[in-house]
C-alpha positions in Angstrom: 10.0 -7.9 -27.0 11.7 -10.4 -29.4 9.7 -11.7 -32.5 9.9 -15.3 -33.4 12.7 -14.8 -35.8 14.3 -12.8 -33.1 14.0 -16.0 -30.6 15.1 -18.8 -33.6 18.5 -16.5 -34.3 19.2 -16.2 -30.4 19.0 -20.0 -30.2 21.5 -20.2 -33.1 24.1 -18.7 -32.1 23.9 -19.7 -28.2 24.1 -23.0 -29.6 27.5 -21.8 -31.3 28.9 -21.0 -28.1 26.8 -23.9 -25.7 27.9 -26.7 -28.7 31.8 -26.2 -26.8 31.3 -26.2 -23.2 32.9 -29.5 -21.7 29.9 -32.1 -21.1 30.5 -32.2 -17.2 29.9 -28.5 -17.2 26.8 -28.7 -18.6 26.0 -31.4 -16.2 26.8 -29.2 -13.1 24.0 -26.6 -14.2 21.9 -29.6 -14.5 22.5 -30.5 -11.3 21.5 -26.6 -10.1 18.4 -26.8 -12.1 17.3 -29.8 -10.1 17.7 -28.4 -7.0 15.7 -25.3 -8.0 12.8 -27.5 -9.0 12.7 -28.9 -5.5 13.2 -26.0 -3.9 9.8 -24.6 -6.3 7.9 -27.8 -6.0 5.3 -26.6 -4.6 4.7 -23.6 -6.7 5.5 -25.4 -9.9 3.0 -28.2 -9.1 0.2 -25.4 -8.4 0.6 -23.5 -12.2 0.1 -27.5 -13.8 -2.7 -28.0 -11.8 -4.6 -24.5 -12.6 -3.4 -25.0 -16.2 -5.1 -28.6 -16.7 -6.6 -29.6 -13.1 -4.4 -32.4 -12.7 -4.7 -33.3 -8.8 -2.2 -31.3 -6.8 -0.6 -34.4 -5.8 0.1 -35.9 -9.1 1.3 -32.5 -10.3 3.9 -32.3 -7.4 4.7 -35.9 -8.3 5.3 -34.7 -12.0 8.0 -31.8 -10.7 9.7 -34.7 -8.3 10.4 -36.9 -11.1 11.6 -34.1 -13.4 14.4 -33.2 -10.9 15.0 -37.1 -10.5 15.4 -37.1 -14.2 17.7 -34.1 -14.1 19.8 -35.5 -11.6 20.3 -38.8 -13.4 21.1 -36.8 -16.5 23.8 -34.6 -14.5 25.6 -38.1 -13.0 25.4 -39.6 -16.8 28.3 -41.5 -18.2 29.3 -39.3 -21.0 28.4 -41.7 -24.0 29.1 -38.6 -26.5 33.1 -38.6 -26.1 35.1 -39.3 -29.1 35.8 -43.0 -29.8 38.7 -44.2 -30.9 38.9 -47.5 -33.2 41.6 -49.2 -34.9 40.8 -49.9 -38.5 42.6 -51.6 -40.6 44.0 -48.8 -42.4 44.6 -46.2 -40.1 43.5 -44.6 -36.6 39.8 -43.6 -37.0 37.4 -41.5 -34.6 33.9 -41.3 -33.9 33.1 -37.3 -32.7 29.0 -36.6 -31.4 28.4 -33.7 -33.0 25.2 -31.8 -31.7 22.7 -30.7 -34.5 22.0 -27.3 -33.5 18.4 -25.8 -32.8 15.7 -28.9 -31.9 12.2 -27.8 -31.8 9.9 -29.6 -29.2 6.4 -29.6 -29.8 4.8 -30.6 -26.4 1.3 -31.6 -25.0 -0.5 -30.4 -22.0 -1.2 -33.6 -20.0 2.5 -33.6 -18.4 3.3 -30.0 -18.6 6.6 -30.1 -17.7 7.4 -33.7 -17.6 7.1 -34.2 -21.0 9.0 -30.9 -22.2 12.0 -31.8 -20.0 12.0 -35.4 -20.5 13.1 -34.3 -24.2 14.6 -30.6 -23.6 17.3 -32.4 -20.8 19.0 -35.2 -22.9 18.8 -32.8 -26.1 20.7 -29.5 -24.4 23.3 -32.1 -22.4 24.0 -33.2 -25.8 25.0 -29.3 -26.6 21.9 -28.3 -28.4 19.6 -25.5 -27.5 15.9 -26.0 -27.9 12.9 -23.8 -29.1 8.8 -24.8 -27.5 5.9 -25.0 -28.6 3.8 -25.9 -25.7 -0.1 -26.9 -25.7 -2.1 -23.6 -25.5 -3.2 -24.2 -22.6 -0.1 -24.5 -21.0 2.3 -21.2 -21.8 2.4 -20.7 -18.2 4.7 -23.7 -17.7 6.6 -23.2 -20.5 7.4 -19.7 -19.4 7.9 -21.0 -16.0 10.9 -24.2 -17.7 12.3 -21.3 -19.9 12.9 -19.0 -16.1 14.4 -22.1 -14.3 16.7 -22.9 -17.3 18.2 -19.0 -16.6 17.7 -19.4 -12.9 19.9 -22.0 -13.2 22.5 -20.3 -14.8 22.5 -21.8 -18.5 23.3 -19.1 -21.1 20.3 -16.9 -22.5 18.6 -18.5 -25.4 19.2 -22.9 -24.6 15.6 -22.8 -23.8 12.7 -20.5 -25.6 9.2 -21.0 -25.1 7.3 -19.7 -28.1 3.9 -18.6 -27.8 2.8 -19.6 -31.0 0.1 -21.5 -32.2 -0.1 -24.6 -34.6 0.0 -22.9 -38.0 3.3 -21.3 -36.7 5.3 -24.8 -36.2 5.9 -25.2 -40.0 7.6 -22.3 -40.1 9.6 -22.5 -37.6 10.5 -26.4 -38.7 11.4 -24.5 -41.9 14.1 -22.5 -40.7 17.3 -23.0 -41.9 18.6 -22.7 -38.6 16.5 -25.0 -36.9 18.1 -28.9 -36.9 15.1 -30.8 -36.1 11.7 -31.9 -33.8 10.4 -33.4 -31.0 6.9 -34.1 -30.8 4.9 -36.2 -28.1 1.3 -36.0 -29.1 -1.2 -37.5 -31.4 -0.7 -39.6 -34.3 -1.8 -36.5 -36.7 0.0 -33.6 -35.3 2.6 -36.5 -35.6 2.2 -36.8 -39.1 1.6 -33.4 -40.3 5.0 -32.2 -38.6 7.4 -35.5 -39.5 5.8 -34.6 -43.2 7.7 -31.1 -43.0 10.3 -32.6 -41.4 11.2 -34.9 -44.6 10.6 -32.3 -46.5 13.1 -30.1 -45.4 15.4 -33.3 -44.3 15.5 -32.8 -40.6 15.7 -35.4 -37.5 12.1 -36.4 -36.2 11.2 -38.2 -33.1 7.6 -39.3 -32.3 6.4 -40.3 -29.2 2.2 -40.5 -30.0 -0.9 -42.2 -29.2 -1.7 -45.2 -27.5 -3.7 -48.4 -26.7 -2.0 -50.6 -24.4 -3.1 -53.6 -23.4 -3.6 -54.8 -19.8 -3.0 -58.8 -19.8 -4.4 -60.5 -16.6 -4.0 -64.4 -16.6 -5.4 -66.9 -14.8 -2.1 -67.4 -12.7 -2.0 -63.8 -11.3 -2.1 -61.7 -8.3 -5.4 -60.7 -8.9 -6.0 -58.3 -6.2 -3.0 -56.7 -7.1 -3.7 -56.6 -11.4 -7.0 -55.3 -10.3 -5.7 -52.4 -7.7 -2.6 -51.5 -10.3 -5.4 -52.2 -13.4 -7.7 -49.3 -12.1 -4.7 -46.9 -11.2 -3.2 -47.6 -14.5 -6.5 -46.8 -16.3 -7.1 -43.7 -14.5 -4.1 -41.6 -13.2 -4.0 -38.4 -14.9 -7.7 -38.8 -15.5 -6.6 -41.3 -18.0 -5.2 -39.0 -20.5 -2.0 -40.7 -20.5 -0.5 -42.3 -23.7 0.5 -45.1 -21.6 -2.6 -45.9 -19.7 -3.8 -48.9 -19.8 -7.1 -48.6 -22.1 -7.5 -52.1 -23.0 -7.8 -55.1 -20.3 -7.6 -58.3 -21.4 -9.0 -61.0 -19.2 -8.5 -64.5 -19.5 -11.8 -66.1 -19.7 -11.9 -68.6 -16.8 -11.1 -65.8 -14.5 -13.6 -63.5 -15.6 -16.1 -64.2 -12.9 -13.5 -63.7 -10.5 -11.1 -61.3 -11.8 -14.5 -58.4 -12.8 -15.7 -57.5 -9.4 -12.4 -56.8 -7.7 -11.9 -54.5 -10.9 -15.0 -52.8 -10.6 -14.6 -52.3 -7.1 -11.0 -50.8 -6.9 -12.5 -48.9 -10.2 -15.1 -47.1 -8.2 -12.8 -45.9 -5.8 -12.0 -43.1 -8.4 -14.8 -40.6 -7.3 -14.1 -37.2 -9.2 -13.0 -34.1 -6.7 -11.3 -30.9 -6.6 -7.8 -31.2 -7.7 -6.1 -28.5 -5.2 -6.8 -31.0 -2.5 -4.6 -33.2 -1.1 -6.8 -35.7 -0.6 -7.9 -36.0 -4.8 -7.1 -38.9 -6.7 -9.0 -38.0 -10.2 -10.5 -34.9 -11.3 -12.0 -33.3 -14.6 -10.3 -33.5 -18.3 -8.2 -30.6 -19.5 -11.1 -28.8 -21.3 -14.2 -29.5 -22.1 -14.2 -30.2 -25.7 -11.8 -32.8 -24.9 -14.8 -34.7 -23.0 -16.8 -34.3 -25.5 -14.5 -36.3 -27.8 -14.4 -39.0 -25.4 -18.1 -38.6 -24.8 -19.1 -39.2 -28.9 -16.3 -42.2 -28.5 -17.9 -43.7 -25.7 -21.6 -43.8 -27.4 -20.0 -44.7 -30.9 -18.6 -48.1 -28.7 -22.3 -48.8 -27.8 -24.0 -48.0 -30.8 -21.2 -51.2 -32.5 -22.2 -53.8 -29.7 -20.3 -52.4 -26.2 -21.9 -53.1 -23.0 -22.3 -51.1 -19.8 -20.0 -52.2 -16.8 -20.4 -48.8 -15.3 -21.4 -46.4 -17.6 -18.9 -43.1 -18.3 -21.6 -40.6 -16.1 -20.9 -36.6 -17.0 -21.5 -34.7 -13.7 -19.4 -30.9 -15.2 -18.0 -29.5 -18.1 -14.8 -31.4 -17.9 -15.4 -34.7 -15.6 -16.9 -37.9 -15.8 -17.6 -40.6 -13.0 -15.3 -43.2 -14.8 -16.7 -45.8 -17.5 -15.7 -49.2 -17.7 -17.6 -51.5 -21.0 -17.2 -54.6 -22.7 -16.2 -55.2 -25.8 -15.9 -57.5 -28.7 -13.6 -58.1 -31.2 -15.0 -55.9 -34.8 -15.9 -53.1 -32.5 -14.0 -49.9 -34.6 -13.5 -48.0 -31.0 -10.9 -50.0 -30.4 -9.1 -49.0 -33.4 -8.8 -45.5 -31.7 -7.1 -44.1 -28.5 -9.6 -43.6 -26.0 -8.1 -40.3 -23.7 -10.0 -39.9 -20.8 -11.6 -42.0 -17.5 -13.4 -44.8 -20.0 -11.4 -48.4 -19.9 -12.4 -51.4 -22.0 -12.8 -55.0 -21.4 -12.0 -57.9 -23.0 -12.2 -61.7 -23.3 -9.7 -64.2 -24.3 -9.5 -68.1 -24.6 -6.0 -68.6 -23.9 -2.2 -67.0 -24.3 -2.8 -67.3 -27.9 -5.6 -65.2 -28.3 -4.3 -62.7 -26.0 -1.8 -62.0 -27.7 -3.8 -61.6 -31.1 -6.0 -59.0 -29.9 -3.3 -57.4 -28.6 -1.3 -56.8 -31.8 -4.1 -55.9 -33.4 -4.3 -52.1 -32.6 -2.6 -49.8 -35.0 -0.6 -48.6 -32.1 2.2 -50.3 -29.8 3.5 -48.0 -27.0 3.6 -50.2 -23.6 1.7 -53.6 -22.9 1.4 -55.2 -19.6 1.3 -58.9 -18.5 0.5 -60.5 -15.0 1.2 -63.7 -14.9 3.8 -65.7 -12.1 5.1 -68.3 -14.9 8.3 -67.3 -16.5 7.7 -69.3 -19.9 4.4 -67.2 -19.9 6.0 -63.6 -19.5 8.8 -64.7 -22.2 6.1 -65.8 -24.8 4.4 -62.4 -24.0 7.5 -60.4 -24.3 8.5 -61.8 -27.6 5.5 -61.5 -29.5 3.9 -58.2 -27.4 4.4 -55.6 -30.6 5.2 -52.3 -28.5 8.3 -50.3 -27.0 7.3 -51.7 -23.4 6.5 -54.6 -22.2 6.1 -54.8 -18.4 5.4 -58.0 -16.1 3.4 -57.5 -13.1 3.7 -53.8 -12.8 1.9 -50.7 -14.8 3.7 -48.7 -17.3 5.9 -45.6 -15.8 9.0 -44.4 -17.6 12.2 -44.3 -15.9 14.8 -42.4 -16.9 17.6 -44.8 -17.1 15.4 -46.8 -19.5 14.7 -46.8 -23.0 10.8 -44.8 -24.0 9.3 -45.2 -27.3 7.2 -46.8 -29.3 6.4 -48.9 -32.5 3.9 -48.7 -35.4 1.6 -45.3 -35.2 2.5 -44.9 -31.5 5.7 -43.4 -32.9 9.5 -43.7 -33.7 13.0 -42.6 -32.1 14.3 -42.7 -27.9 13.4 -40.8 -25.1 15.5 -41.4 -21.8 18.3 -43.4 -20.6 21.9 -42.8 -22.4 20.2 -43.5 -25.6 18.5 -40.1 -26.0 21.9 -38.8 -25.7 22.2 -40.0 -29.2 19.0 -39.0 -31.0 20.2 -35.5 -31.9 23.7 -35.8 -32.8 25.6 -36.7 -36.1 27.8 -39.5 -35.0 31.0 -37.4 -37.7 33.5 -40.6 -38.7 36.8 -39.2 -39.3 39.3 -41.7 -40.9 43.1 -41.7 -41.5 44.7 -39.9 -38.8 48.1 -40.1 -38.1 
């Protein structure tokens, strides 16, 4: 059995040999890893579910979009080729020089999603990568690190390390490791970019959330309010980019509530191996209680009761909805888990005010049919996102990340190609 040191020198020097392989060869085992996912779906979507009880359909979902990923990845122009440019001087060369060994240190709510959406762009880009998964969710990181041979990719591109937290400094530490990954909250965020800088190595945050939920008065309401509820509480609503905050302008309150409410309490929690399931229990119970103490910390500072956040297990809650003002300190927190909070405001202005003022800006969304509207939103919004009429969901052929404490760095599209090279300038060639 190999010990972590074993596992960090294995990495090392298949990243030696994996650092030279043409870029459309790596692609093709891409392309062989995405067919085996589909051909596992199934089976794959089964150990996420048992692991953190999403509903078996989102987790099948989850293993859909990773192939999709994959494949987009394995059709990618290759942005890392060497550039050419004409200088003044002389001929001179950009080269994309991968870094070596890139930790990722992942959370449970996507179990694979979220491990891939970094590990793909990082290995195309001829690193190998080293996991730290949540605890609760070795079994899909031992399951990515079978596919990864499955597929065919050398021994030792992807390692899942069965470690816990007070292990990830020391494997940050190496020599041999290059840098880190990290999608989670904002402390494990800041305790692991701190030995990072230490040590001067790469970090990329992707952490917490509050996004805002916008509805105007010049919106599809029935839609905003169907989309509002699912964007609050897919995944249970412990998703960095739910929407946690609705914003409602306030002379379409009386309107805009009750078709909120009722799409809302549509979400009745159920077993999550059946089809049928739209929103089970939390990950674990401690995790309700934290959303519990949050939830009666909002009323104790003024909240009011739309439908109150009901505990019926260990783990699940018939979804809260409250009201809040302005002042209240819940709202300077991520809330992570089926509770949702609403708000007031007078006009575009005010909107806009309350929602910048969150320490966090990961993905905002607007609905409104007037252009000027959606451009005065998308210039003064303060996240990585902004979207118009729709809920947030990544895609990989765009840009993901964040601004203030929701994070720092690129995830997907052609830009994460980028985030663990060293672009190397070489200058007067002949």
């Amino acid at each position: 059995m190999k010990t972590l040191l074993d596992k960090i020198k294995l990495a090392d020097s298949t990243f030696k040999a994996w650092k030279k392989r043409p870029f459309e060869e790596r692609q093709k085992l891409l392309e062989k890893l995405a067919t085996i996912l589909d051909e596992n779906n199934n089976d794959l979507a089964k150990i996420i579910t048992s692991e953190m009880g999403k509903p078996i359909t989102q987790s099948i979902a989850e293993i859909e979009k990773c192939a999709l990923m994959m494949r987009f990845y394995a059709k990618a122009e290759n942005v890392l080729k060497l550039e050419t440019i004409n200088t003044d001087f002389s001929l001179s060369e950009v080269h994309y020089v991968p870094k070596g060994v890139i930790l990722g240190v992942m959370p449970w709510n996507f179990p694979f999603w979220q491990v891939l959406r970094f590990a793909v762009p990082a290995i195309l880009a001829g690193n190998t990568v080293l996991l730290k998964h949540a605890s609760i969710c070795f079994g899909s990181g031992n399951s990515i690190e079978k596919l990864f041979v499955d597929a065919g990719f050398p021994e030792g591109i992807f390692q899942n390390l069965e470690i816990g937290h007070e292990d990830v400094q020391t494997v940050l530490e190496h020599p041999a490791v290059q840098g880190v990954s990290l999608t989670g909250s904002e402390k494990a965020g800041a305790e692991v970019a701190a030995t990072a800088g230490r040590n001067i190595k790469k970090s990329l945050l992707e952490l917490g959330g509050s996004d805002a939920f916008i509805v105007l008065n010049d919106a599809d309401l029935d839609d905003a309010a169907k989309t509002g509820a699912l964007a609050r509480l897919q995944n249970c609503g412990q998703t960095c980019v739910a929407a946690k905050r609705f914003i409602i302008q306030k002379n379409i309150w009386e309107e805009f509530l009750p078709k909120f409410i009722a799409e809302y309490e549509k979400f009745i929690p159920a077993d999550p191996t059946k089809p049928e399931t739209i929103i089970a229990g939390m990950a674990r119970p401690d995790l309700a209680d934290e959303l519990e103490a949050q939830y009666k910390k909002a009323l104790e500072n003024g909240a009011k009761i739309i439908l109150p956040l009901e505990r019926i297990s260990e783990t699940a809650f018939k979804p809260g909805l409250i009201k809040v003002e302005n002042g209240n300190p819940v709202l300077q927190e991520e809330l992570f888990g089926p509770l949702g909070m609403v708000m007031e405001a007078e006009d575009d202005e005010e909107a806009v005010i309350i929602a910048n003022d969150v320490p966090f800006g990961l993905a905002n969304s607007v609905w409104t049919k007037d252009a000027s509207r959606q451009n005065f939103y998308i210039e003064n919004l303060e996240s990585g996102t902004v979207n118009i009429n729709k809920m947030t969901s990544s895609d990989p052929r765009l840009p993901f990340g964040g601004t203030k404490s929701s994070g720092y760095g690129t995830e997907l599209s052609l830009n994460a190609l980028r985030e663990f090279v060293t672009a190397k300038t070489v200058v007067g060639i002949v």
